[in-house]
N, C-alpha and C positions, 0 to 999 in steps of 0.2 A: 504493500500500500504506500510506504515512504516512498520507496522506489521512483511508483509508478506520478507520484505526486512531487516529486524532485525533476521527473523528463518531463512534466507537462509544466513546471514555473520555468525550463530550462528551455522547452519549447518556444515560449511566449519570450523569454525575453529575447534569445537571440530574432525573433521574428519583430522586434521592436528596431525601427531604423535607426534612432539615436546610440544605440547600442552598440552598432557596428562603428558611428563615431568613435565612444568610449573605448572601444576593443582595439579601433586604430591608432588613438594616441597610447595606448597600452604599449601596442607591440613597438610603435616607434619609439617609445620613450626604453626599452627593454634593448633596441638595436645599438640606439646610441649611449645607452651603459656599457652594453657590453666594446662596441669598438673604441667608444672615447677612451673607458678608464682601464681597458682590457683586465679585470677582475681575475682573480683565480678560479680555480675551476667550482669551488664548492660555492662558492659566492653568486657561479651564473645557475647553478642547482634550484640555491634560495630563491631564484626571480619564479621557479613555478609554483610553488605555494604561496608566493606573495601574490603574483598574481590570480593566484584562484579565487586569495581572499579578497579582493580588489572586485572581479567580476562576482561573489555571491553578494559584497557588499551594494555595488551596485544594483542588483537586482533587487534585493531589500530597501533600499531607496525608493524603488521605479511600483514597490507590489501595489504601493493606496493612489498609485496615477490613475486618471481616469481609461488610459487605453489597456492597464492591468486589470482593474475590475470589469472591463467589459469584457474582455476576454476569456477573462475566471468564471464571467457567470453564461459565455457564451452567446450574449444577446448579438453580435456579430459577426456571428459564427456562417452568415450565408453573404456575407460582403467582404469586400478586400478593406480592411481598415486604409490601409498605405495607399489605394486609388483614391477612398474617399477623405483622408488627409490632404489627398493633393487637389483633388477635387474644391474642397470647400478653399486652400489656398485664392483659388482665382475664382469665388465665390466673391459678390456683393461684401464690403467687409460686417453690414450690420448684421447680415443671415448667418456667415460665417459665427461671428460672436455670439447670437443664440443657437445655432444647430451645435456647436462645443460644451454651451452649456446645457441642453435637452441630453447632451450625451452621457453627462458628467450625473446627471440629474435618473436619469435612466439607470449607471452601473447601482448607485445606491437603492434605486428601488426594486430591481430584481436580485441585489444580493441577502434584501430585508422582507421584502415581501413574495412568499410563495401560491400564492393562490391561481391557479393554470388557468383559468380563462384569461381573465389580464394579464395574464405571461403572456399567452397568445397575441392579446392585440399589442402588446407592445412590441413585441419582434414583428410585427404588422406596421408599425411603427416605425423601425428602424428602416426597414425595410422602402419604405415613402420617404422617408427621411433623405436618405441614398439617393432616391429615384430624382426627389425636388432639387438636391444639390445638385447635381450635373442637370439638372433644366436651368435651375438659376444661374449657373456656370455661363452656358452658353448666350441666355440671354443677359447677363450683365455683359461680355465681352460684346455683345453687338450691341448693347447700350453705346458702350464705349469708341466702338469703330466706326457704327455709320448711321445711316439712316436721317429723316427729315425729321424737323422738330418738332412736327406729329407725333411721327412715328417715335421717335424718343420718348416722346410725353406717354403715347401708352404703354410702351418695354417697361418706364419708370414706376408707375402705376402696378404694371402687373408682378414687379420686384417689389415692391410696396408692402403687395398684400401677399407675397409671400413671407415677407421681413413680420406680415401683422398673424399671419399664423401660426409662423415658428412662437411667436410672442403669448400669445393663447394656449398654446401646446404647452408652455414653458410655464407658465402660468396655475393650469391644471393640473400639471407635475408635481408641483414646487405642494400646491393643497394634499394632492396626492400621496406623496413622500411626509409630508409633516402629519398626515393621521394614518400611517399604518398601522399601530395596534387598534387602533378603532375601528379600522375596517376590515380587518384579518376577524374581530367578534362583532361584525356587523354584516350580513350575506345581503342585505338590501344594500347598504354603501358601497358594498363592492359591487353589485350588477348597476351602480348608477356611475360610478365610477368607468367601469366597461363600455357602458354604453358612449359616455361623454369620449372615448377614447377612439369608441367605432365611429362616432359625427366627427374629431379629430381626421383621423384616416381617411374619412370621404371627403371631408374640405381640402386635404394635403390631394392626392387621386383627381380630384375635379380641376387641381392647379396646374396640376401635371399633363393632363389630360386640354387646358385651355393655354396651352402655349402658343 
C-alpha cells in the first residue's frame, strides 16, 4: 500500500512541469560541483542522497498546490492539466484569474466532500471548464487581432459573460465549500446544491455552444 502510494505522489510530481525546472537546476548545480571543485570520490556518493532528499522535499512542498490536490482526488483525470495551463495562459487575463481559482476551489471540495452525484456534476464541470477555456482562448486572441469595432464590441461582450459565469460558478462554490458538513447531513441541500451545479453546466454548454 506505501508502495503503491509512494509511485502515484512520484507519478504526479514528476508529471508536474515546474519540477523538471527544479530537477534541472539540481542536476546543473551537481555538474558544476563536481567539475568546478572536483570532490573526492565519497563526497560525489553524498550528492545522491542529498539529492533524493532535495526532490522528496520538494515534493512535500508542491503536495497542498492546487495542481496536487486535483490530481490526488483525480477530478482531472480526463484532461491534460499542462494543455489547459497553457490554454488558460492566453486566456482573457480576468477568466484566467477565476477558472484558477474555480480550480483551487474544486481540489478542496472533492477532497472534503464525498457525496457521488455532485462528484459527478463536478467533473461535469471541469470538464466545461476545459471546453470554455480554449473557446475563450480563441476568441480573446481574435478580440485582439482583428475585426471591426462591431464586431469587437460583440467578441467583448461575449468574453464578458463568460468572465460573468466563471464568476457565479465561483461564487456557488465558494457557498458550497463553506457548508459541507451541512450538507453531507442534509440530502435536500445536496440535490439543491446538484441541481444549481446542472443550471451551472448548461449556462457554461450554451457559451460554448454560442461562439
Amino acid at each position: 500500500m506505501v508502495i503503491k502510494i509512494m509511485i502515484r505522489f512520484l507519478k504526479i510530481l514528476f508529471s508536474y512541469i515546474y519540477s523538471w525546472f527544479v530537477f534541472g537546476i539540481l542536476l546543473l548545480t551537481n555538474v558544476l560541483f563536481i567539475v568546478i571543485l572536483e570532490p573526492p570520490f565519497f563526497l560525489g556518493v553524498l550528492l545522491l542522497p542529498l539529492d533524493l532528499i532535495l526532490i522528496i522535499s520538494w515534493g512535500l512542498l508542491q503536495i497542498k498546490s492546487p495542481y496536487f490536490t486535483l490530481q490526488l482526488n483525480n477530478i482531472l483525470q480526463r484532461i491534460n492539466v499542462d494543455q489547459l495551463n497553457r490554454t488558460l495562459k492566453k486566456c482573457n487575463p480576468d477568466f484566467k484569474q477565476k477558472a484558477n481559482n474555480i480550480l483551487k476551489l474544486l481540489g478542496t471540495i472533492t477532497q472534503e466532500f464525498k457525496e457521488k452525484h455532485s462528484l459527478e456534476e463536478i467533473d461535469s464541470l471541469v470538464d466545461n471548464l476545459f471546453l470554455l477555456s480554449e473557446n475563450n482562448k480563441t476568441l480573446y486572441q481574435r478580440w485582439q487581432q482583428f475585426g471591426t469595432a462591431e464586431q469587437r464590441a460583440i467578441m467583448q461582450n461575449k468574453i464578458k459573460q463568460q468572465v460573468n459565469s466563471l464568476n457565479e460558478t465561483y461564487q456557488m462554490l465558494q457557498a458550497f465549500s463553506g457548508n459541507l458538513t451541512l450538507l453531507e447531513a442534509n440530502f435536500n441541500e445536496v440535490n439543491s446544491i446538484s441541481n444549481k451545479l446542472k443550471y451551472i453546466n448548461q449556462t457554461i454548454q450554451d457559451l460554448i455552444k454560442g461562439e
